[in-house]
N, C-alpha and C positions, 0 to 999 in steps of 0.2 A: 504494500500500500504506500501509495504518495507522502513523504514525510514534509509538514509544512511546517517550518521554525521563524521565529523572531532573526533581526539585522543578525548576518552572521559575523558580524564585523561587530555588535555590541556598542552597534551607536545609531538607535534607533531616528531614523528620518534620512538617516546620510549616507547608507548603506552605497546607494547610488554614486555618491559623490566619490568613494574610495573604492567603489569598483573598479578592478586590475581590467576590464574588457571596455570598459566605457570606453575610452578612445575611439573604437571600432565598429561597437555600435550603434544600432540609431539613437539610441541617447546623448551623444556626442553632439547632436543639434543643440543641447539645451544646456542652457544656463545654471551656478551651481543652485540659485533660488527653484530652479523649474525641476532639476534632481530631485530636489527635498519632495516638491510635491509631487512628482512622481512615484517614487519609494513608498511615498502616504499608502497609492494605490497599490503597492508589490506586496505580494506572499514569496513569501522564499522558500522554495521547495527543493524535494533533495528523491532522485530515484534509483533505485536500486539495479546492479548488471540484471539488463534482460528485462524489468521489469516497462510497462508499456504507458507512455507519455499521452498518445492520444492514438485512437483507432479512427482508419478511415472507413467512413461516412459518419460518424459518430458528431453531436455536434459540436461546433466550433465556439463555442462558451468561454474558451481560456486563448489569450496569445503569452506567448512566451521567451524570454531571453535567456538563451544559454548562456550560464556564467563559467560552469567546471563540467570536463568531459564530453564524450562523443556518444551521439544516438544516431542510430537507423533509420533513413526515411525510404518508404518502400508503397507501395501497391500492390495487392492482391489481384493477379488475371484470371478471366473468369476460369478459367479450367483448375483453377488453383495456387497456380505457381505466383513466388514470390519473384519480381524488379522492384531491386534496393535502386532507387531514383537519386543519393544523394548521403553524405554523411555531413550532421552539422557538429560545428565546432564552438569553442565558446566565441560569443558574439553574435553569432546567430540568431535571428529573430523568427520564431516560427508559432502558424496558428493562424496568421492573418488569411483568412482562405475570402475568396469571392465571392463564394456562396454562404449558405447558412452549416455548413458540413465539412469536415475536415474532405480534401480530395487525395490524400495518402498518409498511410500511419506512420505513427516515429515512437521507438524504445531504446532504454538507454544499452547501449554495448556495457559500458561501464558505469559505474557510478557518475549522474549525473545533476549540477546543481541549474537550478533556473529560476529568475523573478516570472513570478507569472500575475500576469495583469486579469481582470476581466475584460473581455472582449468590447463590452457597451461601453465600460468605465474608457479606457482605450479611446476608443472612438470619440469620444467627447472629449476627450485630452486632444488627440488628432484634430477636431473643429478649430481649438483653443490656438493650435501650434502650427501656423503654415508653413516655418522653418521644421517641423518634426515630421510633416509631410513632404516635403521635400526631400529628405534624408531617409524616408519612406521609397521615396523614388527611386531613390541612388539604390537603394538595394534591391529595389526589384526588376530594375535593370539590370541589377551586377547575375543575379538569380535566371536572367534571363542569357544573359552570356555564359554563363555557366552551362544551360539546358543546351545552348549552342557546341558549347564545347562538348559537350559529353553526346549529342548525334555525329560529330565529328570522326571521336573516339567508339562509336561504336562502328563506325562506317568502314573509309578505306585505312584502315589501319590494319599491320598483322597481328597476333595474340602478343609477341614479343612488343610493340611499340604501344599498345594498352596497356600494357603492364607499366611500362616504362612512362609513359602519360600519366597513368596515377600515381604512382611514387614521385613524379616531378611535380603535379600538382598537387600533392600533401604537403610535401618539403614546403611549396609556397605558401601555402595558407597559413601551417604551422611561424613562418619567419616572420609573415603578417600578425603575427600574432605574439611576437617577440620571441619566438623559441627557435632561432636560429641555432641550427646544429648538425652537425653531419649525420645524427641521427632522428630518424624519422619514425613519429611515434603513430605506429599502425595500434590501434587496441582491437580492430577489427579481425574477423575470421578470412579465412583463405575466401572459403564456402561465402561470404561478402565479398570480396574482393570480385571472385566470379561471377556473381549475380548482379553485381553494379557493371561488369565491364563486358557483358554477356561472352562470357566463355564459361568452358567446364572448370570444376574444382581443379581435374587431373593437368588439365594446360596452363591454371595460375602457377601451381607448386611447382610444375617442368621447370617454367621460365625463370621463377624466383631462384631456383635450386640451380638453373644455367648459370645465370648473372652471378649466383656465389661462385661455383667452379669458376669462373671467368676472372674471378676477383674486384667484379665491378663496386657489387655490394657484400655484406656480412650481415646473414641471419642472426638476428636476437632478439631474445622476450619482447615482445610485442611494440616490433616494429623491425627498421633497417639500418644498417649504416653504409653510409654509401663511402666506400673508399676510390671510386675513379668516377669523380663527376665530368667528367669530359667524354668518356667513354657513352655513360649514359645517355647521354643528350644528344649524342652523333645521330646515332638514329630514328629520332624523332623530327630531326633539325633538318634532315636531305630531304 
């Protein structure tokens, strides 16, 4: 079950203001006055590995800002089968759906922390802030580029240069995120990796397990380190 705790930072109203992802979030529109009273409206929630943030079609009641950790965003096809559409990271804003209904579920991979707003409450802060709509934009254009990128990478690309696309566009987001390092913090499963990149399990772990032979990259606990960045990128790059 959803754990929903007081400022985890123990300064109630300002939580906002010393949040380590503000910068990058849509929050970043707002003043440190317009923080406060936004915080007013945040619940701070905490989910457990695996445990499920919002189901899709289910309604869209809550949006959400990832603070800590990675969740799953995925679809259910009618035959059954799971497309992981997307992993969000902290900064992340999600929930804001068009409709009345979430259009894809998201649970967390690992423990994950989030301010979650009510949606109406939201929405009327949004009326209030046409600079927080604005920065609303920015991201959904950024979200929109992303959906671009990723028909890209499912298209002409071989299983090796999909692979190699997402470990290069992890490493990005993570450095966006000030965690610049030659290691690349995967918390995700192989079996994700393959469902976000449509290939099988058995041709993610090939290629990951080539690029080690190769000594491009070094496998470890939940994630990569890439020891020849140059190597990697050659073939994304021609």
């Amino acid at each position: 079950m959803v754990s929903v705790s007081p400022c985890p930072h123990g300064y109630p109203g300002e939580a906002c203001i010393v949040c380590k992802v503000r910068h990058i979030s849509v929050c970043a529109a707002l003043s440190a006055t317009e923080l406060s009273a936004l915080d007013e409206l945040a619940q701070h929630v905490r989910f457990s590995q695996r445990e499920t943030i919002f189901l899709q079609g289910a309604d869209a009641d809550w949006v959400y800002n990832i603070t800590g950790g990675v969740a799953r965003l995925y679809t259910l096809l009618p035959d059954g089968r799971r497309q992981i559409v997307g992993f969000a990271l902290p900064g992340d804003f999600l929930g804001l759906a068009m409709g009345k209904t979430h259009p894809f579920g998201a649970d967390a991979i690992e423990q994950v922390s989030a301010c979650r707003f009510s949606r109406t409450a939201f929405s009327l802060l949004i009326d209030r802030k046409p600079h927080l709509l604005r920065r609303l934009h920015e991201f959904a254009t950024h979200e929109l580029s992303l959906a671009q990128d990723q028909m890209t990478l499912l298209g002409r690309r071989t299983a090796e240069e999909k692979v190699i696309m997402f470990l290069l566009g992890m490493r990005e987001r993570w450095t966006r995120l000030g965690s610049a390092s030659v290691t690349v913090h995967l918390p995700m499963s192989r079996q994700d990796m393959a469902d976000f990149l449509g290939l099988s399990l058995e041709t993610v772990s090939r290629t990951l397990n080539r690029l080690a032979r190769e000594k491009v990259i070094i496998l470890v606990p939940d994630g990569v380190r890439i020891t020849d960045l140059e190597r990697l990128i050659r073939p994304v790059a021609a």
